[in-house]
C-alpha positions as a printed NumPy array, in Angstrom:
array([[ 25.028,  29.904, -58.257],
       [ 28.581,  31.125, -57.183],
       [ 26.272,  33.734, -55.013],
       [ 24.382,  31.35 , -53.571],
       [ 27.424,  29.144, -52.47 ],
       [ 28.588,  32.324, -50.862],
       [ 25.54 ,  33.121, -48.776],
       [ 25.81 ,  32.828, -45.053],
       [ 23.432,  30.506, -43.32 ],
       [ 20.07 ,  32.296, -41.979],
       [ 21.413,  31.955, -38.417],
       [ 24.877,  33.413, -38.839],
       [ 27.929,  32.895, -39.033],
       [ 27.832,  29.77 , -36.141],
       [ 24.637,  28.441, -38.732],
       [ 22.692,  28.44 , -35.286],
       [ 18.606,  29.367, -36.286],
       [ 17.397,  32.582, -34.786],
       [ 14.643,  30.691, -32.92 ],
       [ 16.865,  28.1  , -31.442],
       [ 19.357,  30.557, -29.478],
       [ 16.478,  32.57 , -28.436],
       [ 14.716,  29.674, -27.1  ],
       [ 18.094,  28.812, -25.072],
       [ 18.166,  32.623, -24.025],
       [ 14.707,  31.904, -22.443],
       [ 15.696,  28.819, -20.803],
       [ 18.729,  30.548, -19.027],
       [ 16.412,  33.478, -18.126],
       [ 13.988,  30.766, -16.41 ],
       [ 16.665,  28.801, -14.611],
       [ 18.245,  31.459, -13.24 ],
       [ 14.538,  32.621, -12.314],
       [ 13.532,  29.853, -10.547],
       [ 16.764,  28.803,  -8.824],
       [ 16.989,  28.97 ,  -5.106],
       [ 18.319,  32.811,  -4.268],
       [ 19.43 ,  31.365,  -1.113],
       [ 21.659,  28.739,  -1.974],
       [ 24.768,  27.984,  -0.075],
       [ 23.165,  30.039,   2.714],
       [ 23.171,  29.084,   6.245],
       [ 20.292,  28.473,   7.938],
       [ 20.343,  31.551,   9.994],
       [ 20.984,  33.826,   6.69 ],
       [ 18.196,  32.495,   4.971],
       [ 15.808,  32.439,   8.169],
       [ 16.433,  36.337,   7.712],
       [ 15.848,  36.588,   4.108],
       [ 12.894,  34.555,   4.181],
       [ 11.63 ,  37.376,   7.061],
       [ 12.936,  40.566,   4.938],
       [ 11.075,  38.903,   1.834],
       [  7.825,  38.089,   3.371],
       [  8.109,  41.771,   4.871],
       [  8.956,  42.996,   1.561],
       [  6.106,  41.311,  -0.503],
       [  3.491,  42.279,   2.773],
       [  4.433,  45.737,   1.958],
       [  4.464,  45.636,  -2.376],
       [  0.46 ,  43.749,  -2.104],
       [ -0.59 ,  46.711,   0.422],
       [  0.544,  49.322,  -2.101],
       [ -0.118,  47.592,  -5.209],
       [ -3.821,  47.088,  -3.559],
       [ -4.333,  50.119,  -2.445],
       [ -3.395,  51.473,  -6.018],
       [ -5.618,  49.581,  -7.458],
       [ -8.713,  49.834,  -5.073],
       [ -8.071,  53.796,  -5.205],
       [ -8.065,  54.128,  -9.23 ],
       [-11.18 ,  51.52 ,  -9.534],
       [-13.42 ,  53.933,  -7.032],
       [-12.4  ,  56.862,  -8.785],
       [-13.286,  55.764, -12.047],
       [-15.802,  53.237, -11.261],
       [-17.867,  55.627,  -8.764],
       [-16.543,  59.248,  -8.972],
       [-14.908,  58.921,  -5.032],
       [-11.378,  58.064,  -3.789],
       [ -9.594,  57.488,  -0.462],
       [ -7.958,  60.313,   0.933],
       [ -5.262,  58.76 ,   2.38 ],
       [ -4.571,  56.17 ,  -0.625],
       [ -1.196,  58.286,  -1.894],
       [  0.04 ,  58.988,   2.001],
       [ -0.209,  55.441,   3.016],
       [  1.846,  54.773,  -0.401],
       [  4.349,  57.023,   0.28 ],
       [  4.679,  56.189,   3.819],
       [  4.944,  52.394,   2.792],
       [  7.448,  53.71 ,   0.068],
       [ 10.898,  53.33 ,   2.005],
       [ 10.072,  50.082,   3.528],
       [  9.662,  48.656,  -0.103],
       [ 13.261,  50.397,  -1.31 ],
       [ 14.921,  48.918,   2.099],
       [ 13.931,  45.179,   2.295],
       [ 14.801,  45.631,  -1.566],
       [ 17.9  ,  47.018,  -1.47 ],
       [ 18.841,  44.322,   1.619],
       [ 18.245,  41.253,  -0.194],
       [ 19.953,  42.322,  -3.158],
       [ 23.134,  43.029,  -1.387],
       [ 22.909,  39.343,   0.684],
       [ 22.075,  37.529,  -2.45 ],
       [ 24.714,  39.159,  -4.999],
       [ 21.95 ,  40.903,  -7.245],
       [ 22.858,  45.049,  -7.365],
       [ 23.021,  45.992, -10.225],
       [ 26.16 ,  46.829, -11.77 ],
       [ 28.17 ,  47.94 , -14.885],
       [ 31.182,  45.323, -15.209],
       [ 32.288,  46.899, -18.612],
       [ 35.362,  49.081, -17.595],
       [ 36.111,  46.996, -14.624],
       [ 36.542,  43.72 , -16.547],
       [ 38.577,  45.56 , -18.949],
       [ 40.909,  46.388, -15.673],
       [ 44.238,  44.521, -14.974],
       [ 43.226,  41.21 , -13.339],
       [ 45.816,  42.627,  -9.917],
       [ 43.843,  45.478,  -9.771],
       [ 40.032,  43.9  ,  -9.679],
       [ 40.047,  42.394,  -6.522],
       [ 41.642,  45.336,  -4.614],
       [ 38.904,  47.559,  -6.03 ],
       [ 36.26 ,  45.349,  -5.366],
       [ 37.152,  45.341,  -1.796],
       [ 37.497,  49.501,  -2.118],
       [ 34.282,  49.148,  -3.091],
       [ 32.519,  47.437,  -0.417],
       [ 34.342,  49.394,   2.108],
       [ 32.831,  52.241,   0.447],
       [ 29.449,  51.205,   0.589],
       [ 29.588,  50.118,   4.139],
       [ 30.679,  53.422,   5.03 ],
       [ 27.953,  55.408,   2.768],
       [ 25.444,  52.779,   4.445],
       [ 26.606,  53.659,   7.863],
       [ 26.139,  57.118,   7.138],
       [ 22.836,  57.026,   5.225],
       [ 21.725,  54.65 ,   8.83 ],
       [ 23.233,  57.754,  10.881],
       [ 21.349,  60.788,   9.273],
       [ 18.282,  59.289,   8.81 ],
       [ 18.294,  58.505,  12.532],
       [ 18.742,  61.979,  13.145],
       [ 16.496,  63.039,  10.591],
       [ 13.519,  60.404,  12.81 ],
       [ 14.773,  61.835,  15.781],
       [ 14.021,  65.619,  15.101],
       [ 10.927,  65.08 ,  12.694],
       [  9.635,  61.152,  13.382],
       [  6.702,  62.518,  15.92 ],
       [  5.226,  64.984,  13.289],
       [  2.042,  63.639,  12.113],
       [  0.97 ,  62.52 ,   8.617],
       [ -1.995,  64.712,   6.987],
       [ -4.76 ,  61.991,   6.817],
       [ -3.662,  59.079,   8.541],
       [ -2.469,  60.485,  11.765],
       [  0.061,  58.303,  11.997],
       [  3.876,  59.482,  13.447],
       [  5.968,  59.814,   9.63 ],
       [  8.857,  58.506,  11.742],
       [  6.909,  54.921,  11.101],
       [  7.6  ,  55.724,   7.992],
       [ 11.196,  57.173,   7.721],
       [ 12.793,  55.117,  10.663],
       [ 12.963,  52.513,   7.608],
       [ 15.717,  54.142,   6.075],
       [ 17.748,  54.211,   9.184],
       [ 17.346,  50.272,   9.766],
       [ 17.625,  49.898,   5.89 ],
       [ 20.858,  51.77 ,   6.199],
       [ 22.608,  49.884,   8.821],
       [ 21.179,  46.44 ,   7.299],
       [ 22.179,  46.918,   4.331],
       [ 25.741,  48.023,   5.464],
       [ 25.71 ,  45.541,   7.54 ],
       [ 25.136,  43.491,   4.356],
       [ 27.827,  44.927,   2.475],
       [ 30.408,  44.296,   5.592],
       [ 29.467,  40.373,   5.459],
       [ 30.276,  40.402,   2.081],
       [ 33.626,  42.419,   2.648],
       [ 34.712,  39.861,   4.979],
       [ 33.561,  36.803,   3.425],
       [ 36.51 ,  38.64 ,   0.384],
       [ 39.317,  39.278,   3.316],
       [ 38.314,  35.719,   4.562],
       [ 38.991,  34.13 ,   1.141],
       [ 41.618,  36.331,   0.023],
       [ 43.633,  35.365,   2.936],
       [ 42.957,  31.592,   2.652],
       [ 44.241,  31.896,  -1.039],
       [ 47.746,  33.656,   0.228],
       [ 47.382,  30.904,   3.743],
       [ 47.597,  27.707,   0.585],
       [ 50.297,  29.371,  -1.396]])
């Protein structure tokens, strides 16, 4: 009996069922889901991330469809389409881009925050701004090269489709300076803020 009046409750120590703080787990999961990525955007910043997504999904459908349509006719009828894998690949770096833009503008990279919380709070905002000045600049630079790289090699043609790869790899150029462009709006919006903090002291 003396056991028993020991026992801890079958949800813990906080006597909270198993069930019950999964269920509010889930909740938080589908809130955060379902909220508006673009709130507190202006109407201009979320006329171009409404364009970016619908550009974005355009180009997941074609490759998830062409996937698809590719492994049915092999299986289904012993034939394939040639050019199924090039047109993926092509498509490829358009996908990562308008990806990689919208998760910037909306605040959704993902990131490790286990050392840097664990930082002195003077030294997290200095840092932070290190950091996007950091991406800008890798951005810039990823933007630069790859408009070499479309430059020198965007005319060559692609096996099947015939198509110029630079329709393909000019997507990491306008990716790169997008998404730095990204990063500096972000980087400013800090300085801006920063500055009105110090401005109300």
């Amino acid at each position: 009996m003396h056991e028993e009046q020991n026992a801890a409750p079958a949800g813990g120590a906080s006597g909270r069922p198993p069930d019950d703080l999964a269920e509010q787990i889930g909740d938080a999961t589908r809130e955060q889901e379902l909220a508006d990525p673009d709130a507190g955007i202006g109407t201009l910043g979320r006329a171009v991330n409404r364009i970016v997504e619908v550009i974005g999904v355009a180009v997941l459908v074609t490759i998830v469809a062409t996937i698809f349509v590719n492994a049915f006719g092999r299986y289904a009828f012993d034939a394939h389409l040639l050019w199924a894998e090039e047109l993926v690949l092509l498509l490829m770096p358009w996908l990562a881009v308008t990806g990689t833009f919208l998760a910037v503008r909306r605040g959704t990279m993902i990131r490790i925050d286990f050392f840097f919380e664990r930082l002195p709070v003077a030294l997290r905002r200095p840092l932070a701004l290190l950091g996007y000045g950091l991406c800008v600049a890798m951005f810039c630079f990823l933007g630069v090269i790859s408009t070499q790289f479309v430059s020198l090699f965007g005319a060559d043609p692609s096996p099947y489709l015939d198509i110029p790869t630079g329709w393909s790899t000019v997507a990491l150029a306008l990716g790169g300076f997008a998404a730095a462009g990204a990063f500096l709006g972000v980087l400013t919006s800090e300085l801006l803020s920063l500055a009105r903090g110090r401005g109300s002291q």
